[in-house]
C-alpha positions as CSV (number, residue, x, y, z in Angstrom):
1,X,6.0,6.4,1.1
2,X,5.0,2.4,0.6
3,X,8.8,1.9,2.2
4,X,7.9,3.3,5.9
5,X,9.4,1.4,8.4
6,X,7.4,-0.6,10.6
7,X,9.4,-1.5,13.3
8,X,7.9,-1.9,17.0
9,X,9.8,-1.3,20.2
10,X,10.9,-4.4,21.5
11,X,10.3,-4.0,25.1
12,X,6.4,-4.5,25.3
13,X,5.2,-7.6,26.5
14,X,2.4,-9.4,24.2
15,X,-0.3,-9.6,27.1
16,X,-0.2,-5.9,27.8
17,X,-3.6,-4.5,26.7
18,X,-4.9,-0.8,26.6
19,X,-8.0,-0.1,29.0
20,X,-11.4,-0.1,27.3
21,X,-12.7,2.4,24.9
22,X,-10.1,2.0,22.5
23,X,-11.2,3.1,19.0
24,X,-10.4,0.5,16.3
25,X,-8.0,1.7,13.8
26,X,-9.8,2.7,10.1
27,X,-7.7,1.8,7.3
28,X,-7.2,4.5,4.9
29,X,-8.1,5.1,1.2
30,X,-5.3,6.1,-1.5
31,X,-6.5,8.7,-3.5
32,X,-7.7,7.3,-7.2
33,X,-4.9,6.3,-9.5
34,X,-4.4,9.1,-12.8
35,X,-1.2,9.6,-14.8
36,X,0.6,12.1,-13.8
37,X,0.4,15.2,-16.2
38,X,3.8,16.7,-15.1
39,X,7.4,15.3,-15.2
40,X,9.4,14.8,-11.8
41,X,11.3,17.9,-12.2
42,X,8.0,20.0,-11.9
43,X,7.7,18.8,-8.5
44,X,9.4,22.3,-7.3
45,X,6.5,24.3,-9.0
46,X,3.9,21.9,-8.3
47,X,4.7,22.0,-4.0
48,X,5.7,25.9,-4.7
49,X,1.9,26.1,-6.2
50,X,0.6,24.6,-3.1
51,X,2.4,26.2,-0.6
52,X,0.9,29.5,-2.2
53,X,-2.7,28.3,-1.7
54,X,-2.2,26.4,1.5
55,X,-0.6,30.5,3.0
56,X,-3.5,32.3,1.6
57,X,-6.2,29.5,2.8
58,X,-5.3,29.7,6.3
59,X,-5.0,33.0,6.7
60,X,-8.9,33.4,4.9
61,X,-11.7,34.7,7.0
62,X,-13.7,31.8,5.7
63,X,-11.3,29.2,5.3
64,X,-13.1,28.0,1.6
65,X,-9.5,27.6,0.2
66,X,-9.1,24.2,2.3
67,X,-11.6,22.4,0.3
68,X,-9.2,23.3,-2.6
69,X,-6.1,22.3,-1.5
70,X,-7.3,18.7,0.4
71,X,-8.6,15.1,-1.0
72,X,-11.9,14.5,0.4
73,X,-10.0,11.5,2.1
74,X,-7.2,13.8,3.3
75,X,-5.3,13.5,6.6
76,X,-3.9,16.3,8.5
77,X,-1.7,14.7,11.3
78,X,-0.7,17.9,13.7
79,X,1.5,18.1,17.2
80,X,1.2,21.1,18.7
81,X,0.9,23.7,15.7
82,X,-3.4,24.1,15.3
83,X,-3.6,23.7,19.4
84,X,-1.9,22.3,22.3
85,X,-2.5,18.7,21.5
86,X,-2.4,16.2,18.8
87,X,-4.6,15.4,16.1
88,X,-5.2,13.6,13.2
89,X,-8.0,15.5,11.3
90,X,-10.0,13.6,8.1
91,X,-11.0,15.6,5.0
92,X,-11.4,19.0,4.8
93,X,-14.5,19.6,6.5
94,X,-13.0,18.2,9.3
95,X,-10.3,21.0,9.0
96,X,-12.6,23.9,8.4
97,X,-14.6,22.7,11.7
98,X,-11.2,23.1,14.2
99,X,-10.5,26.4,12.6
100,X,-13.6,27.5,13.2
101,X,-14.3,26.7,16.8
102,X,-10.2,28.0,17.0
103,X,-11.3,31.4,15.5
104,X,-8.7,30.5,12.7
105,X,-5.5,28.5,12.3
106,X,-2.2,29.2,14.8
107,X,-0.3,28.5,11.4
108,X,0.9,31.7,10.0
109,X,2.9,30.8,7.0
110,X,4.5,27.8,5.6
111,X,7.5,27.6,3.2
112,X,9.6,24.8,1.3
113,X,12.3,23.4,2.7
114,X,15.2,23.2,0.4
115,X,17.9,22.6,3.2
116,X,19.4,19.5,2.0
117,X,18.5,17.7,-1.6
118,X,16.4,14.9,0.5
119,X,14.2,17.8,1.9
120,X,13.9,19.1,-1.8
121,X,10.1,18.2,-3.4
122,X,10.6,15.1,-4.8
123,X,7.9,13.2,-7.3
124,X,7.3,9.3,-6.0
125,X,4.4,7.4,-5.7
126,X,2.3,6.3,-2.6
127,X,1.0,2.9,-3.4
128,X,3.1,-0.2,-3.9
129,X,1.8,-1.1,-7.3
130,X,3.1,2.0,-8.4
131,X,0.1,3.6,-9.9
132,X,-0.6,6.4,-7.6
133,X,1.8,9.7,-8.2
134,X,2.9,12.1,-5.8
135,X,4.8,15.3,-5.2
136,X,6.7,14.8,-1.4
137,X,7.8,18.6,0.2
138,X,9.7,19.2,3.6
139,X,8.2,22.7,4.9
140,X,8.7,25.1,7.9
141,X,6.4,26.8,9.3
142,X,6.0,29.9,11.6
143,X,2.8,30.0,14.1
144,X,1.7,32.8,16.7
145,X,3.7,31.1,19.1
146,X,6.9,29.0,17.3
147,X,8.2,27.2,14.5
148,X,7.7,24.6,12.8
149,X,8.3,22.0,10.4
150,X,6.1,19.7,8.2
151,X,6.2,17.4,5.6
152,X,3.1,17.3,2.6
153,X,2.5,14.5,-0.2
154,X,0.3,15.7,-2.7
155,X,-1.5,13.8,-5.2
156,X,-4.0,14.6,-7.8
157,X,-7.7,14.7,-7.8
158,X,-9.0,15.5,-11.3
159,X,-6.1,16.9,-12.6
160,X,-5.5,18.9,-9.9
161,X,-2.7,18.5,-6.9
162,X,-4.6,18.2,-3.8
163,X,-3.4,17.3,0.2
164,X,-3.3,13.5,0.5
165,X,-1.3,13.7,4.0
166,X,0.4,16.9,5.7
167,X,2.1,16.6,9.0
168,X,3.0,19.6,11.3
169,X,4.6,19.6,14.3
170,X,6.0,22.5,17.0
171,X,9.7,22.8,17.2
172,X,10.5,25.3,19.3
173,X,9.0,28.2,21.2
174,X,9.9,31.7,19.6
175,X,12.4,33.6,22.5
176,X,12.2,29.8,24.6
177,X,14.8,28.0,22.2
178,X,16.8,25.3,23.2
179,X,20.1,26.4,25.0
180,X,22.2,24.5,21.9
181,X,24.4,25.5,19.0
182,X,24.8,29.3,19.4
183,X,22.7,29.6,22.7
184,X,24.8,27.5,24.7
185,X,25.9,28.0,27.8
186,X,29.6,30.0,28.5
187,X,30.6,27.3,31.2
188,X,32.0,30.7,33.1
189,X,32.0,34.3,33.9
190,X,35.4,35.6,33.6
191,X,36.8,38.5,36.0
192,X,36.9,39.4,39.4
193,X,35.4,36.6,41.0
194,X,34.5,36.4,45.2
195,X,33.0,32.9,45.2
196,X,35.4,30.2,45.1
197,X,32.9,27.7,43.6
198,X,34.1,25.9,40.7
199,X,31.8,24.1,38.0
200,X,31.8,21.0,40.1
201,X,30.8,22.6,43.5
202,X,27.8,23.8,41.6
203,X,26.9,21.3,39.9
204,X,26.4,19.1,43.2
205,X,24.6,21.8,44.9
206,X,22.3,22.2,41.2
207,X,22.2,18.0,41.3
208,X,21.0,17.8,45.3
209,X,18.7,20.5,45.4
210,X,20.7,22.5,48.0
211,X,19.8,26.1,49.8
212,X,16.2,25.9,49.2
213,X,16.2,25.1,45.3
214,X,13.4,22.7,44.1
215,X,12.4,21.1,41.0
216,X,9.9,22.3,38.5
217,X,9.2,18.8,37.1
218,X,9.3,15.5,38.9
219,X,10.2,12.7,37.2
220,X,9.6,9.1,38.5
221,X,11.8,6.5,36.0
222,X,15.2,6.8,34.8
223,X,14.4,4.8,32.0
224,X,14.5,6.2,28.1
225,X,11.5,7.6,29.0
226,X,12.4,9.7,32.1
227,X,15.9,10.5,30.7
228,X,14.6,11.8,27.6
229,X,12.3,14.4,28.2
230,X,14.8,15.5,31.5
231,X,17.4,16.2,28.7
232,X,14.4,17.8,27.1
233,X,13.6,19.9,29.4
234,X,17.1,20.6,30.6
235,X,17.5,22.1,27.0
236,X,14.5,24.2,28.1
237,X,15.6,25.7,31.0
238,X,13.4,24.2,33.0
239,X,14.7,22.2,36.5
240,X,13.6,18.9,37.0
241,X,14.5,16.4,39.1
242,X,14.8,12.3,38.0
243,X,14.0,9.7,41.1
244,X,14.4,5.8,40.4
245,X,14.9,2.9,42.6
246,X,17.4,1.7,41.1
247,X,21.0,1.4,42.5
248,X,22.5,2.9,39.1
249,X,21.1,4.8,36.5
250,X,20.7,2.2,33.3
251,X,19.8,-0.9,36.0
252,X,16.8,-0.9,34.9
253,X,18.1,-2.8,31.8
254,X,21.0,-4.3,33.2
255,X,19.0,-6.0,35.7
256,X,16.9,-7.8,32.9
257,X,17.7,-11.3,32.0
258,X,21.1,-12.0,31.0
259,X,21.0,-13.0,26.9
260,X,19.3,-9.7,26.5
261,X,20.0,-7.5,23.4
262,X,18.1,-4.8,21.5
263,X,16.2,-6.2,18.7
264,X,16.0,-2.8,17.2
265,X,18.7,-1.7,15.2
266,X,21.1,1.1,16.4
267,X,19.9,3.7,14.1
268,X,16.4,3.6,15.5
269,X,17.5,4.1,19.4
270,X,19.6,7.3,19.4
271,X,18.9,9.4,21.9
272,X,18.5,13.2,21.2
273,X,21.4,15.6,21.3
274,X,23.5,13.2,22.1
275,X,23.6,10.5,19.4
276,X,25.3,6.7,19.8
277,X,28.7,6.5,18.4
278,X,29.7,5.1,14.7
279,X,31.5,2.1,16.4
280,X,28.3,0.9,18.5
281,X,26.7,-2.5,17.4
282,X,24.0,-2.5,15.5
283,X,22.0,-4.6,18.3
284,X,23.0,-3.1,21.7
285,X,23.4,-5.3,24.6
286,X,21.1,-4.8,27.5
287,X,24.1,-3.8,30.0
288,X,25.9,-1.2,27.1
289,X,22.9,0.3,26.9
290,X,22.7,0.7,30.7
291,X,26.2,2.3,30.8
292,X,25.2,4.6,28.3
293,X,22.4,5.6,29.9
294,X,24.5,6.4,33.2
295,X,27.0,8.4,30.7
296,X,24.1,10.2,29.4
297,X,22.9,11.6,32.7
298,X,26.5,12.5,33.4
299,X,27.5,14.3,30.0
300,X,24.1,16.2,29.8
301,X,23.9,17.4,33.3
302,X,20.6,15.9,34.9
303,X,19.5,15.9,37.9
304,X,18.9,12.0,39.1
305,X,18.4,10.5,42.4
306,X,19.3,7.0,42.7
307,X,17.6,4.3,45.3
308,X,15.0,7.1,45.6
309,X,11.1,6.9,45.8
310,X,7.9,8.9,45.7
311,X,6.4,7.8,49.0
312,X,3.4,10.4,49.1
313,X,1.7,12.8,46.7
314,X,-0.6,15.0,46.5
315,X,-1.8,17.9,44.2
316,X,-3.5,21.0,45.5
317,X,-5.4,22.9,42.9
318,X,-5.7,26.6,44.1
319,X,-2.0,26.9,44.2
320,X,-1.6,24.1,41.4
321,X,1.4,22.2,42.7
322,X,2.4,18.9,44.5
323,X,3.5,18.5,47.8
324,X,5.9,15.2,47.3
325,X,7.9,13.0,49.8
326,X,11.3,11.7,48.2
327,X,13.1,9.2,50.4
328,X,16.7,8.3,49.2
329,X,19.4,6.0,50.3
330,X,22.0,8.8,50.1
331,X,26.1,7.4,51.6
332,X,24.1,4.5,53.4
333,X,21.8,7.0,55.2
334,X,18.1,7.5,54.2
335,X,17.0,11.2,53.3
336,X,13.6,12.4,53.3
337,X,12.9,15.5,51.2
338,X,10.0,17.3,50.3
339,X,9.2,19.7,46.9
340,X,6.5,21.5,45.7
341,X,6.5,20.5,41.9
342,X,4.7,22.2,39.3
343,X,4.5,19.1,37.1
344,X,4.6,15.4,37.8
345,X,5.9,12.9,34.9
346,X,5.0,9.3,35.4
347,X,7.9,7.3,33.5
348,X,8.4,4.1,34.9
349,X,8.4,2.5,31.2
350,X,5.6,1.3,28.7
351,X,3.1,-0.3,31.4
352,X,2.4,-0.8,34.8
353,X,3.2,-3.7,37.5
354,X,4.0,-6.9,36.3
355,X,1.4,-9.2,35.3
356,X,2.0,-11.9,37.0
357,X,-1.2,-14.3,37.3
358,X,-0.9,-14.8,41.2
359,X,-4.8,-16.6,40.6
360,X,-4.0,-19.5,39.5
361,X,-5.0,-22.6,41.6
362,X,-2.0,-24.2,43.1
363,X,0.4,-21.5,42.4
364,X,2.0,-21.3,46.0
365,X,2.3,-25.3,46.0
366,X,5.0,-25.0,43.1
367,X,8.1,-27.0,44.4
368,X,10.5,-26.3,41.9
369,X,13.9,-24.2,41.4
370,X,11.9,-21.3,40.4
371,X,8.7,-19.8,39.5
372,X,8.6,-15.9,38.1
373,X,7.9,-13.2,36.2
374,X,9.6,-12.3,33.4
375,X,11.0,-9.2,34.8
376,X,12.4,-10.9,37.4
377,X,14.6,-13.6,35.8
378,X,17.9,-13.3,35.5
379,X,18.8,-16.1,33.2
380,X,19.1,-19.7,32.8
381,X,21.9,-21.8,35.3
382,X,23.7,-24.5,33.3
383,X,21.7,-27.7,33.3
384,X,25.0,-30.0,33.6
385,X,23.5,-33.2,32.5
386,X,20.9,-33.2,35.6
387,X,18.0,-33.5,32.8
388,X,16.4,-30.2,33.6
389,X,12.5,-28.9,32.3
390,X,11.0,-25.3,32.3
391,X,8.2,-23.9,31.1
392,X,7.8,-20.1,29.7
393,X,4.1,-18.8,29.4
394,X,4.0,-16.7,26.7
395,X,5.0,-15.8,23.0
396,X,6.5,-12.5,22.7
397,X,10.5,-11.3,22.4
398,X,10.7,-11.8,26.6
399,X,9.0,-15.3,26.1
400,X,10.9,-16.3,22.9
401,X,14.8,-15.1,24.4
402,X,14.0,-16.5,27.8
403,X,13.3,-19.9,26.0
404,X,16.3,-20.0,23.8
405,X,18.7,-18.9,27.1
406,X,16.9,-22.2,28.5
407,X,17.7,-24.5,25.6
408,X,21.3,-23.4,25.6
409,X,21.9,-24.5,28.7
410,X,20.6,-27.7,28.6
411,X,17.0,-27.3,29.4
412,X,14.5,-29.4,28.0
413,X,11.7,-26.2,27.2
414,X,8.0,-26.0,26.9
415,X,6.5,-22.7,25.3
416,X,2.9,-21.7,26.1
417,X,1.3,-19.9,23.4
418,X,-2.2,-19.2,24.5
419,X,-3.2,-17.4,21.6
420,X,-1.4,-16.3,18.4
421,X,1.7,-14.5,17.9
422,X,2.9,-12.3,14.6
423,X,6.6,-13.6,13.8
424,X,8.7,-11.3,11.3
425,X,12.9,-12.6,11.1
426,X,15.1,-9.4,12.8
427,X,16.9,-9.7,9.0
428,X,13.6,-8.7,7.2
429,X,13.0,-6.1,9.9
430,X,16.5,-4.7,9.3
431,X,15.3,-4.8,5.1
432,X,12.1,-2.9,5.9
433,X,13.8,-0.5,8.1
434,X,17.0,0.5,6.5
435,X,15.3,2.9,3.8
436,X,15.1,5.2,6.8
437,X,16.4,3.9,9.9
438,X,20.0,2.1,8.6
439,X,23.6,2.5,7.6
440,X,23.1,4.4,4.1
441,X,20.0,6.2,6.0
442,X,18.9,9.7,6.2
443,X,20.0,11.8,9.2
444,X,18.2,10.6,12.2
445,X,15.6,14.4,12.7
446,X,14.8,13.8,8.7
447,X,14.4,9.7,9.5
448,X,12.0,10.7,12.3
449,X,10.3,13.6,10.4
450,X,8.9,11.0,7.4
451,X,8.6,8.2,9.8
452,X,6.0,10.1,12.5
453,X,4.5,12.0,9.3
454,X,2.7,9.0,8.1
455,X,-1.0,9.4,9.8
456,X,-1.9,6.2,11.9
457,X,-4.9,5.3,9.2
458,X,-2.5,6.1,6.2
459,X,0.4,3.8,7.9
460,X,-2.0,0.7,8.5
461,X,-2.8,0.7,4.9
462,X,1.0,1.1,3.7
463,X,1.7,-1.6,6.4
464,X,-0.9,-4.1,4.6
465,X,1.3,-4.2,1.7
466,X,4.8,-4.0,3.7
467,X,3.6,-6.9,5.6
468,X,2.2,-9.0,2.4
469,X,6.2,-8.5,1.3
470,X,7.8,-9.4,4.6
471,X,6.0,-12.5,4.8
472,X,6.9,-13.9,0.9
473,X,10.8,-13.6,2.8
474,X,10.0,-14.9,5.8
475,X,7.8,-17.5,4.3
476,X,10.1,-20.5,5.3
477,X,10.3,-19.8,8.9
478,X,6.5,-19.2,9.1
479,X,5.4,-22.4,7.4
480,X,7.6,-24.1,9.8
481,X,5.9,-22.4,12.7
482,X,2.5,-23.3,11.6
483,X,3.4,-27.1,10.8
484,X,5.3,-27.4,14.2
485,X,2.2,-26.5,15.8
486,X,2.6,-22.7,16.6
487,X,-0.6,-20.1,15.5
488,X,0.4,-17.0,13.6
489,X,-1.5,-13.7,13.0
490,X,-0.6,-10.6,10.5
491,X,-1.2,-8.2,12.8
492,X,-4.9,-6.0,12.7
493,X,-6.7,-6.3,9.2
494,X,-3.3,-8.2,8.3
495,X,-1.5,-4.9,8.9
496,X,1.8,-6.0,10.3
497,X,4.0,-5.2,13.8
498,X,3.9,-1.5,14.0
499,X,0.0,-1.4,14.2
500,X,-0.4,-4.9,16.0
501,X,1.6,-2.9,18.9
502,X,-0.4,0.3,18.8
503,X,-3.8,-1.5,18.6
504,X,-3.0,-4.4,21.3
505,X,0.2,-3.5,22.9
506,X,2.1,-6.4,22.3
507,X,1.8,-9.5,20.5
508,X,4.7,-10.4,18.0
509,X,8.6,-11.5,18.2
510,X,11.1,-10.4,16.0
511,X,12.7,-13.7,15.7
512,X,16.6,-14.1,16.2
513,X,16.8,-18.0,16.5
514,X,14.4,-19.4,18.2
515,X,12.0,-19.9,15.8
516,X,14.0,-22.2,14.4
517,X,14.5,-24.2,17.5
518,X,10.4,-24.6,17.8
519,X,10.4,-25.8,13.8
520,X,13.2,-28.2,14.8
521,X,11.0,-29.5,17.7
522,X,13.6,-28.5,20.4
523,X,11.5,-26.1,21.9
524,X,8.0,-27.8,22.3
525,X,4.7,-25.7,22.2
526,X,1.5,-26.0,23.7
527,X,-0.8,-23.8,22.0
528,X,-4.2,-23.0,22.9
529,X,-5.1,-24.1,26.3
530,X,-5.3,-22.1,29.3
531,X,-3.6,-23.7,32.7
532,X,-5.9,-24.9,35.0
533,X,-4.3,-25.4,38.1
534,X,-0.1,-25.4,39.4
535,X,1.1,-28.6,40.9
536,X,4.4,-29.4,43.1
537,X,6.0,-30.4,40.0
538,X,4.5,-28.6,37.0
539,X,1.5,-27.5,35.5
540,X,-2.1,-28.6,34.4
541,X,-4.2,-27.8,31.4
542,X,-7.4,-27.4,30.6
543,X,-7.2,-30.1,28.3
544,X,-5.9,-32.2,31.2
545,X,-2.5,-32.5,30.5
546,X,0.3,-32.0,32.7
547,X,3.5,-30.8,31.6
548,X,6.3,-31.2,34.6
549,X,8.7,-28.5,35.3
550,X,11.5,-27.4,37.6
551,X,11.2,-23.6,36.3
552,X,8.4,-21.8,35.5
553,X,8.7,-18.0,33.9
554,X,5.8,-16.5,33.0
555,X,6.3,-13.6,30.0
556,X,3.1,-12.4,30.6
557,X,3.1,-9.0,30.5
558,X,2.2,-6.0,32.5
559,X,-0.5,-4.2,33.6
560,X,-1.6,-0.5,32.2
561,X,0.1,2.4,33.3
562,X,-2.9,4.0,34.8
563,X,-2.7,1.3,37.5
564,X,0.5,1.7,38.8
565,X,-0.6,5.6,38.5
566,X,-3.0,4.3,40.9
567,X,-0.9,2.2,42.8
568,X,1.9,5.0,43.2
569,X,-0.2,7.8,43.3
570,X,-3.8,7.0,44.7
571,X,-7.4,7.3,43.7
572,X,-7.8,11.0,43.6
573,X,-5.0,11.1,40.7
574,X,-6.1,8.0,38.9
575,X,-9.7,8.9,38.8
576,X,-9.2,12.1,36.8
577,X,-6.4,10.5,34.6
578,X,-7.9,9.5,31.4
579,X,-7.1,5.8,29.7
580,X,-3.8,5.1,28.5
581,X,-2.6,3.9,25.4
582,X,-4.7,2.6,22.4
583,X,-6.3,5.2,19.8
584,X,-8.4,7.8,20.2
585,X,-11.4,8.9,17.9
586,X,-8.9,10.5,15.6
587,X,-6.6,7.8,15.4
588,X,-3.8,9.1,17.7
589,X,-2.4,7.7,20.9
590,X,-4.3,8.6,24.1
591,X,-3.5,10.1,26.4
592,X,0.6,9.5,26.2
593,X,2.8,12.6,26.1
594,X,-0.2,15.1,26.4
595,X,-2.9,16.1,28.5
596,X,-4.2,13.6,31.2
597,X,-6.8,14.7,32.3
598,X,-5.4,15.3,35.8
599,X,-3.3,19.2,35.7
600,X,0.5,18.9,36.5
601,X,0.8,15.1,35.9
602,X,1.5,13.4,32.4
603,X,2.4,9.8,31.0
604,X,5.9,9.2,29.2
605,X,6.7,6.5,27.7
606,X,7.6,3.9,24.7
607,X,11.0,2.8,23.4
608,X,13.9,4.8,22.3
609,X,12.6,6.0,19.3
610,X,9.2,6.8,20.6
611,X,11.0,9.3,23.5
612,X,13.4,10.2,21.1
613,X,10.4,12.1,19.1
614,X,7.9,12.5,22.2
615,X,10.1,13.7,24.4
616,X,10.1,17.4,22.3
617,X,6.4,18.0,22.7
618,X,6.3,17.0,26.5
619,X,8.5,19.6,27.2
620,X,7.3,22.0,24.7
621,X,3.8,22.1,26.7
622,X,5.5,22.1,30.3
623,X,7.5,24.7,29.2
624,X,4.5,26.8,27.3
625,X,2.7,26.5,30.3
626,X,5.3,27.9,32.8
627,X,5.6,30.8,30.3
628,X,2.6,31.7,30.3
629,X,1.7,31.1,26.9
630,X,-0.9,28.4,27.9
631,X,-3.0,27.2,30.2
632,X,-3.8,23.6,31.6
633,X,-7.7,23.9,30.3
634,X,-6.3,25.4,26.8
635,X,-3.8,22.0,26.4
């Protein structure tokens, strides 16, 4: 458990910021260190002991078992199996109190799961001193409505083994299984035939909504996040329909800046069902990544409109759909299309509009080359001797690789650093990572399963110590950052990258090179002092000094979701959405991936792994609700 990855996706901006109300992060107890009276190989009995009492506990009119089979300082992380959200519950009292205002637990039964030796209960410990023992079991479960799977570490409390943390998550929906493996389609119906249609024929009428068909979902971004949970709910049975701006599927990335690569490794970015292959690079370039994305559309059948747009909206709630304009550029012409969605998906990546700080004094005076927002540069032009400057506002992996693409061609480059930025070197990430997420890994559903196990309070202590260890290896580089002038942070209580992103949004740089090139002095900072005005031929500080530059790029960030909702979708729908991102009493992520607060319309969003693993329990509620097994208020 202490070797948890804590890698954060790479393609959040450091000024992003989730909208007030955000609940600060606790930071979990372990339970009590005691020797452990039984040997490893008891670890079978011990989780075959538990899964006894945890089966005959929730099934108890009274639910007084729970208090026997959960530390006091217990965490029950849950998606989808006790209701049709997420939760995080603390201690058993916590526990009893949902079951009784549920009238009991949707949890029928739960077994071991001996699929595979991994899955097998295993004996470890959960601190990093090695002092605190536990018993680690895979389980599957069976509720009133699906199946499940879990994972449980239990650890002792006076002698007895007791719940430190269980996660449970929804799978499938019984009868509503994914159309893979044995429930595949047949591709054809052999025989007599009258039509003449071939797969492709229908396929185009299926991919342009012909003869009156509409989509069940709309789904605005063909990003990882829109592509995801379309495959998702392809798998489902349910028609959606993908609309993006873009020219190609996968421009989105191609059209970022040029030097562009993935700082996370490849085994943390498949996508589901349809996995990278062994020969990919372990760091994907920005435009490979975009053809794959355009491959993935293709191979898994979705439905995706290019150079499309939502131009109106709106949601009617007796019959509890939308009435949408589409407007497409479709063989040079434009087509105007209207459906009646059941569900709207907001995916147009991890934030909102770009933040570019338009308020500054001066900043329409700026004479230079070029002055822009990070998402809009494409990369640096050759210098050629003519002694060019720029100047990047901002610390995080945009700021950092937009920097470096200046220096190599010839730039003489000033980074802003306004406030403080966590550091960790890609090669240490890889280190922390690999135990799960890596070459000699497990298989990528077990990787996920112990990853998004760990509850949020649980992780941020386990990231304390992972970050404590990170830093002794990358203790070089930061020492030269901090004597060449550039602040440092450890994250939230000193708790690392993972939870500096799910606390703040943003914030850190997985360094490949160009911290280095600030110890060296090539890249020069200016930390700490806001910019006062733009002029013609740079910019002014606070502190009155002017640095000169011919480019200005300003890696500042993006706005919250919930405004472009706004933007996009108007008043009426942003006033009933609830904040976005940031934690929620219980310590989970609000609002992402589950209810809004508005019916028919939901956030996704996050980076290739995140969809990878989110994607599922979108689509399990969108689907649940179209069967009838739910209802909007019930989610």
């Amino acid at each position: 458990m202490a070797t948890v990855a804590t890698q954060a996706p790479v393609d959040v901006p450091s000024s992003n910021r989730p909208e007030p109300g955000s609940f600060q992060l606790n930071t979990a107890k372990f339970p009590a260190a005691a020797a452990a009276p039984s040997k490893p190989e008891d670890a079978d009995t011990i989780a075959a002991q538990w899964v006894e009492s945890f089966n005959k506990a929730v099934n108890s009119a009274d639910f007084a078992g729970i208090s026997d089979i959960f530390h006091a300082e217990s965490y029950w992380r849950d998606q989808l199996c006790l209701s049709w959200d997420f939760h995080t519950l603390h201690g058993p009292q916590k526990i009893i109190s949902v079951f009784k205002q549920s009238n009991g637990c949707r949890i029928k039964s739960a077994a071991l799961d001996k699929s595979s030796q991994l899955r097998s209960p295993t004996a470890a410990v959960i601190d990093a001193e090695g002092k605190v023992h536990s018993v680690t079991a895979f389980l599957t479960l069976e509720s009133d409505i699906g199946r499940g799977a879990g994972i449980v570490r239990l650890a002792q409390e006076q002698g007895v083994w007791k719940v430190f943390t269980l996660f449970t998550f929804l799978k499938e929906l019984k009868h509503h299984e994914d159309a893979v493996g044995r429930k595949r389609p047949n591709g054809v119906v052999h025989g007599e035939h009258i039509s003449r249609k071939n797969w492709l024929d229908r396929r185009r009428e299926e991919q342009n909504f012909e003869n009156g068909q509409e989509p069940t979902v709309l789904i605005l971004g063909a990003g990882q996040a829109g592509l995801t949970v379309a495959a998702r709910l392809k798998m489902l049975g349910v028609e959606s329909l993908i609309v993006d701006r873009e020219e190609r599927i996968g421009d989105n990335w191609r059209n970022r800046y040029h030097q562009l690569v993935l700082h996370d490794p490849i085994w943390f970015d498949h996508l589901p069902f349809l996995p990278f292959p062994d020969n990919w690079p372990i760091f994907t370039p920005k435009d490979k990544l975009g053809e794959w994305f355009e491959s993935y559309v293709t191979l898994l059948e979705l439905n995706a409109w290019t150079q499309a747009t939502i131009t109106k909206a709106s949601w009617d709630d007796a019959s509890a759909k939308w009435t949408a304009t589409v407007e497409r550029v479709r063989d040079g012409k434009t087509e105007t299309r209207i459906f009646h969605p059941k569900h709207i998906i907001q995916a147009t990546g991890h934030s909102g509009e770009p933040n570019f700080p338009s308020h500054i004094k001066g900043i329409n005076d700026f004479k230079g080359t070029r002055l822009v927002h990070s998402s809009k540069f494409p990369g640096a032009t050759p210098s050629q001797g003519q002694n060019k400057k720029a100047i990047v506002v901002g610390c995080c992996n945009s700021g950092h690789d937009i920097a470096q693409d200046f220096y190599e061609n010839g730039y003489a480059v000033t980074m802003v650093q306004r406030s403080s930025t966590l550091v960790l070197s890609a090669e240490t990430n890889l280190d922390s990572l690999s135990g799960l997420y890596g070459h000699d890994g497990p298989p990528t559903e077990d990787a996920d399963m112990l990853f998004w196990s760990v509850p949020n309070p649980v992780l941020k202590r386990i990231s304390i110590d992972t970050t404590k260890a990170q830093n002794k290896a990358d203790e070089k580089i930061l020492q030269g950052l901090e004597k060449a002038g550039f602040k440092l942070d450890q994250g939230p209580d000193g708790s690392g990258l993972w939870m500096k992103y799910l606390q703040r949004g943003g914030g850190y740089y997985l360094d490949v090179g160009c911290s280095q090139l600030i110890i060296d002095g090539k890249i020069k900072i200016k930390q700490g002092q806001e910019i006062a005005e733009a002029l013609p031929n740079g910019l002014k500080f606070a502190d009155g000094e002017v640095i000169e530059a011919d480019e200005i790029v300003f890696a500042t960030g993006y706005k919250n979701m919930r405004t472009q909702c706004r933007k996009i979708f108007g008043d009426e729908v942003a006033d009933r959405v609830k904040d976005v991102w940031g934690f929620d009493e219980e310590g989970e992520v609000r609002t992402m991936w589950r209810k809004t607060g508005h019916p028919g319309f939901w956030f996704m969003g996050g980076n290739l792994a995140f969809c990878r693993w989110y994607s599922r329990p979108l689509a399990l509620q969108i689907k649940a609700l179209e069967e009838g097994l739910c209802r909007y208020d019930d989610l």
